[in-house]
N, C-alpha and C positions, 0 to 999 in steps of 0.2 A: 547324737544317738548314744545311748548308755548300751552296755553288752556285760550281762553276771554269767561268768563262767561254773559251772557248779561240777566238782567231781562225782562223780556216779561209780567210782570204783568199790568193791564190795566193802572193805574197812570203812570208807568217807560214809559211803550209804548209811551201812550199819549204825555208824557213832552219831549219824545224827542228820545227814543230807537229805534222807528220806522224806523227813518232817521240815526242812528246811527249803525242801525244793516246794512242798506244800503254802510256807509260810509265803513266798519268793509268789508264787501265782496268783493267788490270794490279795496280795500287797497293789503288785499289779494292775488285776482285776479291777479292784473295788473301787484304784483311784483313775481307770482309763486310759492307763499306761501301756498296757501289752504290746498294743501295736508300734511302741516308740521304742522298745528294750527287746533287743536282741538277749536272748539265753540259749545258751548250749550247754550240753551234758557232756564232760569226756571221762573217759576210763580212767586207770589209773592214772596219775598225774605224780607218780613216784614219792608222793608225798605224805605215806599213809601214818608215821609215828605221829606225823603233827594235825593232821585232822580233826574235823573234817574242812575239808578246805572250800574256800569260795573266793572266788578272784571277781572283782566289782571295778568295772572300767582298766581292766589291766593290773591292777594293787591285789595282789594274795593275800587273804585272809587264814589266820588258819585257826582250829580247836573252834570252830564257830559254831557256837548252840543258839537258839531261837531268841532267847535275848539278845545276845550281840547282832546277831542278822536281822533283825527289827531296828532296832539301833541304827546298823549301817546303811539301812535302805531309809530311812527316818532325815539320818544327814542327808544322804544322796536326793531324793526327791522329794520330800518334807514329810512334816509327819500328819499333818490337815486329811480327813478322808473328801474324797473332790465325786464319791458316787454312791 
């Protein structure tokens, strides 16, 4: 089971989390995943000059905008849509 941590603090939201946690559901969704991937939102995560952060199976990501987060989820479960 995969688990994408996604910060939800006001700076990460802001810079770009908001549309990523969008991207991240979506992704999901489409290819019938959800129920296999744990996501959790935490607050701060003290990490906010490098933001916006997303930690994917344990591995921090960070300054990650929608292209890179596409990308990462792309490696992580392929990039084929399955729905």
């Amino acid at each position: 089971m995969c688990e994408i941590e996604i910060c939800m603090g006001s700076s990460c939201f802001s810079r770009g989390n908001s549309e990523n946690l969008r991207i991240i559901r979506e992704f999901l969704a489409a290819r019938g995943l959800a129920a296999n991937v744990v996501t959790t939102g935490h607050l701060c995560e003290n990490l906010c000059s490098q933001g916006p952060n997303v930690a994917l199976d344990g591995v921090m990501h960070h300054s990650v905008d929608a292209a890179q987060l596409r990308t990462l989820l792309a490696q992580r479960f392929g990039d084929g849509d399955r729905g």
